[in-house]
C-alpha positions as a Markdown table, in Angstrom:
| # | Residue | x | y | z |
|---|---|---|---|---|
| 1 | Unk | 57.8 | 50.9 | 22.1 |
| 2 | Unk | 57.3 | 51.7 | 26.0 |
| 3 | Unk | 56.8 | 55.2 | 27.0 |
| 4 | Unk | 59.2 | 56.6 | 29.1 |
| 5 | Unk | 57.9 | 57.9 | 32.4 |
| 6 | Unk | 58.8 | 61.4 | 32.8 |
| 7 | Unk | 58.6 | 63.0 | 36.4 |
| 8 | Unk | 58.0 | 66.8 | 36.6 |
| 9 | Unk | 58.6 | 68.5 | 39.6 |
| 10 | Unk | 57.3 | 72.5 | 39.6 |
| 11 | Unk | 59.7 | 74.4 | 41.9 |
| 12 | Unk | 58.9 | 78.1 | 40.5 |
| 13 | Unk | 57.1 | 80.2 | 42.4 |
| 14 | Unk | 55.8 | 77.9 | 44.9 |
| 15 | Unk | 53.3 | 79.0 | 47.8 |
| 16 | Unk | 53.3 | 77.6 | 51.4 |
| 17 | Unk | 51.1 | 75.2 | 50.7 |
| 18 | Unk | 53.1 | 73.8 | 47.3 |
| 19 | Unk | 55.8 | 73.8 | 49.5 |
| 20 | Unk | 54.3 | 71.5 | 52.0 |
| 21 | Unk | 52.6 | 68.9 | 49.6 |
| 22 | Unk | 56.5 | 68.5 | 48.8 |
| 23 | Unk | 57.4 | 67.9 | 52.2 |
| 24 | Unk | 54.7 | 65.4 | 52.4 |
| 25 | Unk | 56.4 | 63.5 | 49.2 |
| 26 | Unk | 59.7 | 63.6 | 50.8 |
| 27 | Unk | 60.9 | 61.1 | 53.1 |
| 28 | Unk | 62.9 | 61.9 | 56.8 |
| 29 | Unk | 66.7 | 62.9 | 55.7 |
| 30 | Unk | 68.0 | 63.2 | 59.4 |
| 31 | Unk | 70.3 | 60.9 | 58.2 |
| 32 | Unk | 70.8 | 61.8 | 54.7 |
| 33 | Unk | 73.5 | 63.6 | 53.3 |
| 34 | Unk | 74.4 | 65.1 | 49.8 |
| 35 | Unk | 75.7 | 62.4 | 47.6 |
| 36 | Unk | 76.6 | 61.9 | 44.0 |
| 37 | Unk | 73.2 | 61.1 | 43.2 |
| 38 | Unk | 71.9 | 64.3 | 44.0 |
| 39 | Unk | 70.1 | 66.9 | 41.8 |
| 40 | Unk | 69.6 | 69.6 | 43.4 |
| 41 | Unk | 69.6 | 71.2 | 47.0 |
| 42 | Unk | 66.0 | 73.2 | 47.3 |
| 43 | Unk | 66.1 | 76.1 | 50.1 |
| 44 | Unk | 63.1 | 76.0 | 51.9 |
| 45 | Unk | 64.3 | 78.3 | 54.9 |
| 46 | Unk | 62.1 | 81.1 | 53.7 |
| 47 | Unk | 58.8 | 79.1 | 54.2 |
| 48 | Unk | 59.4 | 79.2 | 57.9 |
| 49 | Unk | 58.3 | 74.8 | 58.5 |
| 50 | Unk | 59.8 | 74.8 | 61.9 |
| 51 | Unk | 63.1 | 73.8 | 61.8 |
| 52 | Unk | 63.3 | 72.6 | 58.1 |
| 53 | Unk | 65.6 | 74.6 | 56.0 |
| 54 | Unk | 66.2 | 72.5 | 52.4 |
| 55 | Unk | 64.8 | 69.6 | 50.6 |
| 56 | Unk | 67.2 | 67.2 | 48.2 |
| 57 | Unk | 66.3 | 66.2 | 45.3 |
| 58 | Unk | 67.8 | 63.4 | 43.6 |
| 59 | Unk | 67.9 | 62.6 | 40.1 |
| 60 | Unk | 65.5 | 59.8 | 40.3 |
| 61 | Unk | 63.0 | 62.2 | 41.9 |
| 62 | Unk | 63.3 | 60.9 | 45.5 |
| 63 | Unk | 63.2 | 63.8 | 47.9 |
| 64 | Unk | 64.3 | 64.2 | 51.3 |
| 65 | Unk | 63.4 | 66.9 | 53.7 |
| 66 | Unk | 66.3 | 68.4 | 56.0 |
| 67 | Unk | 67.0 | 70.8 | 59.3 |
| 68 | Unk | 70.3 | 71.4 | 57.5 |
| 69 | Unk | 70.6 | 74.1 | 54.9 |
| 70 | Unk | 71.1 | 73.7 | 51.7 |
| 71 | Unk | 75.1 | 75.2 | 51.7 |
| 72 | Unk | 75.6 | 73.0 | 55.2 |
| 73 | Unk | 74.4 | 70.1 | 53.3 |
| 74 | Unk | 76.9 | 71.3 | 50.4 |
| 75 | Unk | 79.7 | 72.2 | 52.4 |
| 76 | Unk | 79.8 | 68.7 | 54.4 |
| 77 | Unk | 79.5 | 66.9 | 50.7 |
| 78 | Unk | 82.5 | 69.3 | 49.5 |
| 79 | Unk | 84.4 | 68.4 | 52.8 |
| 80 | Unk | 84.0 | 64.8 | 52.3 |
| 81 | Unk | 85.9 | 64.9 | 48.8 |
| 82 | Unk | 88.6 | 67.3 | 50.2 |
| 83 | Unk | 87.4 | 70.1 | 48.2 |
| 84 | Unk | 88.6 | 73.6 | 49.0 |
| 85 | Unk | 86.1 | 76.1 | 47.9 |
| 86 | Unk | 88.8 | 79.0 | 48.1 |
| 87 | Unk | 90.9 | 77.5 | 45.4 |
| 88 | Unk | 87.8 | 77.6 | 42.6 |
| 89 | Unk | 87.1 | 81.4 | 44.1 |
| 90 | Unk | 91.2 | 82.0 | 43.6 |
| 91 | Unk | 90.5 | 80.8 | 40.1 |
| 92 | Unk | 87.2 | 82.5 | 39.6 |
| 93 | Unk | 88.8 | 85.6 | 40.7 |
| 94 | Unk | 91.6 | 85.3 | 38.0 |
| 95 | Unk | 88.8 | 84.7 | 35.4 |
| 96 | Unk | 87.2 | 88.1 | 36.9 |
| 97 | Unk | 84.3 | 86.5 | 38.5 |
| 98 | Unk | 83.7 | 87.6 | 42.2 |
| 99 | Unk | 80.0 | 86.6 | 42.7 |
| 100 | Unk | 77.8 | 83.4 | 42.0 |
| 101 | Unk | 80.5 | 81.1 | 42.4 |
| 102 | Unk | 79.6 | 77.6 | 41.6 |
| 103 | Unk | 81.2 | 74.6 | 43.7 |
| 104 | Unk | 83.3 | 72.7 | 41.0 |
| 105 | Unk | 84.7 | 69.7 | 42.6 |
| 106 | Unk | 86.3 | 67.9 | 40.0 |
| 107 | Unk | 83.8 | 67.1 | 37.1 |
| 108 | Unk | 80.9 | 68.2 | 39.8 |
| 109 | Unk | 79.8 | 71.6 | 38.6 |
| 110 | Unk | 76.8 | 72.6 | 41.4 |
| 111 | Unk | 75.8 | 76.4 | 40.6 |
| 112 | Unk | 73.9 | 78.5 | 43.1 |
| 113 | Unk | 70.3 | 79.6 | 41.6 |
| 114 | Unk | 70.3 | 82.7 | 43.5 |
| 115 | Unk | 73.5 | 85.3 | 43.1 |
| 116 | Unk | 74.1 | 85.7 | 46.8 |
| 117 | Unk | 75.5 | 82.4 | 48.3 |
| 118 | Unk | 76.7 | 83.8 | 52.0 |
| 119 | Unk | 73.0 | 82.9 | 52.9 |
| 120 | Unk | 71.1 | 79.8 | 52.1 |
| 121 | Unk | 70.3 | 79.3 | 48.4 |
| 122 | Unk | 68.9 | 76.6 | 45.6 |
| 123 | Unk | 71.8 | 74.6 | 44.5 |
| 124 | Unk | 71.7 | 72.7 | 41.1 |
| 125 | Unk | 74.3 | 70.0 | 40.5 |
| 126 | Unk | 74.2 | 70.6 | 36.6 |
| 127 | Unk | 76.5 | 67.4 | 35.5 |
| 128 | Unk | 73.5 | 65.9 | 36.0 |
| 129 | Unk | 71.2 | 67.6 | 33.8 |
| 130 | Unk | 71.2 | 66.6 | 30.4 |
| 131 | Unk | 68.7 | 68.5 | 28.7 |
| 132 | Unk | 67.7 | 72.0 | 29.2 |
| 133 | Unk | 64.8 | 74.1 | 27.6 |
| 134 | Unk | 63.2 | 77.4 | 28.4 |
| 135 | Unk | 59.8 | 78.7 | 28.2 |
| 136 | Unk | 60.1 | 82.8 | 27.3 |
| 137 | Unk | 56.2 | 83.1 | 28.2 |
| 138 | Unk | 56.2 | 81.4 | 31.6 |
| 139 | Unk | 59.6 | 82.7 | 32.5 |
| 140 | Unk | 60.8 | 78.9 | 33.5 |
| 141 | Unk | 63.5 | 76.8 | 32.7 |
| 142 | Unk | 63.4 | 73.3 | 32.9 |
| 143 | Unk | 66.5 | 70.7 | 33.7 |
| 144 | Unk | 66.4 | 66.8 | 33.0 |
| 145 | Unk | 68.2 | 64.5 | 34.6 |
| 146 | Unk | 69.5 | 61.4 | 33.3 |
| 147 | Unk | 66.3 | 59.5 | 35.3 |
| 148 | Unk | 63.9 | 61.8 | 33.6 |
| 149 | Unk | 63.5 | 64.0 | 36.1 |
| 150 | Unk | 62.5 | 67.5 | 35.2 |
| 151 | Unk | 63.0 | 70.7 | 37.5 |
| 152 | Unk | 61.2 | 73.8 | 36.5 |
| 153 | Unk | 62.5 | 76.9 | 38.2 |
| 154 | Unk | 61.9 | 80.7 | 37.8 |
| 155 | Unk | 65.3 | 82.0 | 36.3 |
| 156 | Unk | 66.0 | 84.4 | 33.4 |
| 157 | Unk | 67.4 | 82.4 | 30.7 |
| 158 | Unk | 70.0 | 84.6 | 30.4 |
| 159 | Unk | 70.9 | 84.2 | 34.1 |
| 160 | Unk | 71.4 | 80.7 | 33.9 |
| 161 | Unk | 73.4 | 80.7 | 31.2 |
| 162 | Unk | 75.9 | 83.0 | 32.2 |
| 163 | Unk | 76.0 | 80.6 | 35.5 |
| 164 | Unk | 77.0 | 77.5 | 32.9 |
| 165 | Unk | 79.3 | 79.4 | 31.3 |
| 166 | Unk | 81.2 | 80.3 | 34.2 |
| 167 | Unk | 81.2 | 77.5 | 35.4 |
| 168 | Unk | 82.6 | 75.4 | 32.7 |
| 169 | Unk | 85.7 | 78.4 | 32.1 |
| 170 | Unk | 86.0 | 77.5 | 36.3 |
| 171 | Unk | 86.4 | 73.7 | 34.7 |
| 172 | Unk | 88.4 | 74.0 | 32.1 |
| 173 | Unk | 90.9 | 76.1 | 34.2 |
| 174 | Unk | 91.4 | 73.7 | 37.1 |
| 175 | Unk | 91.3 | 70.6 | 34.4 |
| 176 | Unk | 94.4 | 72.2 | 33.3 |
| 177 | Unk | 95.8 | 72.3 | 36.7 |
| 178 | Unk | 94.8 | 68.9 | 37.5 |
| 179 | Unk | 95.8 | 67.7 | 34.0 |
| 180 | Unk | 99.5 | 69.3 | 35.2 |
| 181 | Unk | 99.9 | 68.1 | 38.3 |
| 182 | Unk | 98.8 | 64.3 | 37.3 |
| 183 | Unk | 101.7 | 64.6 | 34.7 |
| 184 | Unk | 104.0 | 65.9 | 37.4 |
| 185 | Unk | 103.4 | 63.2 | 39.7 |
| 186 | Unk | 103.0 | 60.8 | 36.6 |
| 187 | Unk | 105.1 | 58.3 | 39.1 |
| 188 | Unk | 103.6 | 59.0 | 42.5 |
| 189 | Unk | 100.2 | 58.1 | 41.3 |
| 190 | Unk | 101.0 | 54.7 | 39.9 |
| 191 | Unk | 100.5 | 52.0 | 42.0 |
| 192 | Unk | 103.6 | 50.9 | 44.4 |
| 193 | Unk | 104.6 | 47.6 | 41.9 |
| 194 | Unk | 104.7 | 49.8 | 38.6 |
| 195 | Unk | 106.7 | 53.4 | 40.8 |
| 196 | Unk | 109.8 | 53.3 | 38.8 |
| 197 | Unk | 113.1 | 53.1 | 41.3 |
| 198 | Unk | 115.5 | 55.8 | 41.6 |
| 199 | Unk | 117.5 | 57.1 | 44.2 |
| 200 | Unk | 114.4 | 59.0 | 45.7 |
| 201 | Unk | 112.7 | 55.3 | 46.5 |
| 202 | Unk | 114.0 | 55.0 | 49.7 |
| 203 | Unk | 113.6 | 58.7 | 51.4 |
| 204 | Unk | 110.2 | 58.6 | 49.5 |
| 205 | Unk | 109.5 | 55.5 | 52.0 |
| 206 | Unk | 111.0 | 56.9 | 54.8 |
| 207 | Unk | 109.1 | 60.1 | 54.7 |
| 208 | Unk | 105.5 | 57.9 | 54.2 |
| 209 | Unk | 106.7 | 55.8 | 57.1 |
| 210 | Unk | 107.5 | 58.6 | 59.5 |
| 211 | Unk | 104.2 | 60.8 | 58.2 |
| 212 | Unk | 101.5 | 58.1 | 58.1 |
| 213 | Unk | 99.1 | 60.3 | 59.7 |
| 214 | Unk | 99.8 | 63.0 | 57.5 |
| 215 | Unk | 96.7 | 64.3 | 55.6 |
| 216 | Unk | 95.6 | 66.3 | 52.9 |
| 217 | Unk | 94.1 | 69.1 | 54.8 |
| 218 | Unk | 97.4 | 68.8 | 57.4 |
| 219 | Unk | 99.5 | 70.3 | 54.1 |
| 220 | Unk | 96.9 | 72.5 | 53.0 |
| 221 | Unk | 96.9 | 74.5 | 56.4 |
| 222 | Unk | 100.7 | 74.2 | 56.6 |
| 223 | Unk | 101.0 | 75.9 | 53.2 |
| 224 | Unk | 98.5 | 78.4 | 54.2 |
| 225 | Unk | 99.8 | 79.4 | 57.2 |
| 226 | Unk | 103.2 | 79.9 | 55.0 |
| 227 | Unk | 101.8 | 82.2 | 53.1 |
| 228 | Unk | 99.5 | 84.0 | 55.8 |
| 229 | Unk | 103.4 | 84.4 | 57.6 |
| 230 | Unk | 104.3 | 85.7 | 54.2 |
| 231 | Unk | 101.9 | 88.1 | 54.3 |
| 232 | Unk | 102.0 | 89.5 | 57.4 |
| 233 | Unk | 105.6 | 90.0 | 57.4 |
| 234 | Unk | 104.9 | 91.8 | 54.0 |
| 235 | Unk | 102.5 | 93.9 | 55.7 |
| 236 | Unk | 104.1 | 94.7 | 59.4 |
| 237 | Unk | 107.5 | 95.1 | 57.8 |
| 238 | Unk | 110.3 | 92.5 | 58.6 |
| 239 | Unk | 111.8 | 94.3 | 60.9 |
| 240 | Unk | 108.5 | 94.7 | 63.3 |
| 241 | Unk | 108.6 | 94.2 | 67.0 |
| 242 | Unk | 105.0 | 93.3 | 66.8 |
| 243 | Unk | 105.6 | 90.4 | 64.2 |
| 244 | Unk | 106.2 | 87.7 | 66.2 |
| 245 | Unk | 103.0 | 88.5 | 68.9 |
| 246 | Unk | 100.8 | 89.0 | 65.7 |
| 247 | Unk | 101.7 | 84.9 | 64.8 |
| 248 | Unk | 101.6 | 83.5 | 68.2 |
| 249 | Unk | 98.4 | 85.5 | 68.9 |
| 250 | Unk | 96.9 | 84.4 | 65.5 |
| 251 | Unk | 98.5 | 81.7 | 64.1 |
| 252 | Unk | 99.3 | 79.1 | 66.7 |
């Protein structure tokens, strides 16, 4: 039976000089961006290596070395899948959590090691890990990926696993949305051959004709500014002379 290689990477505690022989692993990621493959986004900003900020980590164990930060890195990757990180906080906020809000972008649970993520932070993409353990005398916990990888970090146990737990309630929640809206659209979503005809098949057509630049982020700001207009008016009181200068100062 062939051992299985197992790859161990110490990221607890690290001094300058740990910090560098990593850098000296890693390979040039001017070009490289956060992907599906990665593990985990490792802040470096606080090590001061000229204009380095992060390192990624992928679950195979290849690292790259970054002038980005780690929550740049995280916020282009979110951006590319159309993710809106306001709508997990909306729903974080309902489940009573206000701080330490992981990025859950579909099944992709990535959870912020530190507490405070208005600054640069390690990022852990935890749908990755499949094993976790926890030494109590060294204060570490280690996370495998599915490549063998293993990622020690300096973390009360009981930290972490408050993190999980949130984020799988954040999940759960927005699976149920999601799991609602598929069966809402249960038409929409099928291919074009299988749509079912009704007398909404040709406006439906006409409307995708006439808006075939129209993108997702295009209604997401239209229904936000709604609602900011909403709110405002709530605010100024409908009758206000100052309503209509507030939205052509701020909203056009």
């Amino acid at each position: 039976m062939q051992d299985i290689e197992i790859q161990v990477l110490p990221l607890n505690d690290l001094s300058h000089s740990e910090v560098e022989r990593l850098l000296d692993r890693s390979l040039d990621g001017e070009h490289k961006f956060m992907d599906d493959y990665t593990f985990c986004l490792f802040d470096i900003s606080e090590y001061e290596f000229g204009d380095l900020r992060s390192i990624l980590i992928q679950k195979n164990g290849v690292m790259y070395y970054s002038h980005r930060t780690t929550n740049q890195l995280l916020e282009d990757y979110a951006y590319s899948l159309n993710y809106i990180h306001e709508r997990t906080c909306l729903i974080a906020a309902v489940l009573g959590f206000h701080q330490k809000i992981p990025y859950v972008i579909g099944e992709r649970c990535i959870i912020p090691l530190d507490g405070y993520t208005k600054k640069p932070t390690t990022w852990i993409v935890a749908n990755h890990a499949v094993r976790m353990s926890y030494d109590r005398v060294e204060n570490v916990l280690h996370l495998t990926s599915r490549r063998n990888v293993v990622l020690d970090f300096s973390i009360a146990k009981t930290v972490f696993e408050d993190q999980l737990l949130r984020a799988v309630q954040i999940l759960k929640h927005k699976l149920a949305l999601h799991h609602g809206q598929m069966k809402e659209y249960q038409y929409a979503y099928r291919s074009p051959h299988f749509r079912l005809h009704s007398i909404l098949s040709a406006p439906f057509e006409q409307t995708s004709f006439e808006t075939l630049e129209l993108t997702y982020f295009e209604v997401e700001m239209q229904v936000r500014e709604h609602l900011e207009k909403k709110r405002v008016k709530r605010a100024l009181g409908e009758d206000n002379p100052y309503y209509e200068d507030y939205i052509e100062q701020f909203l056009s």
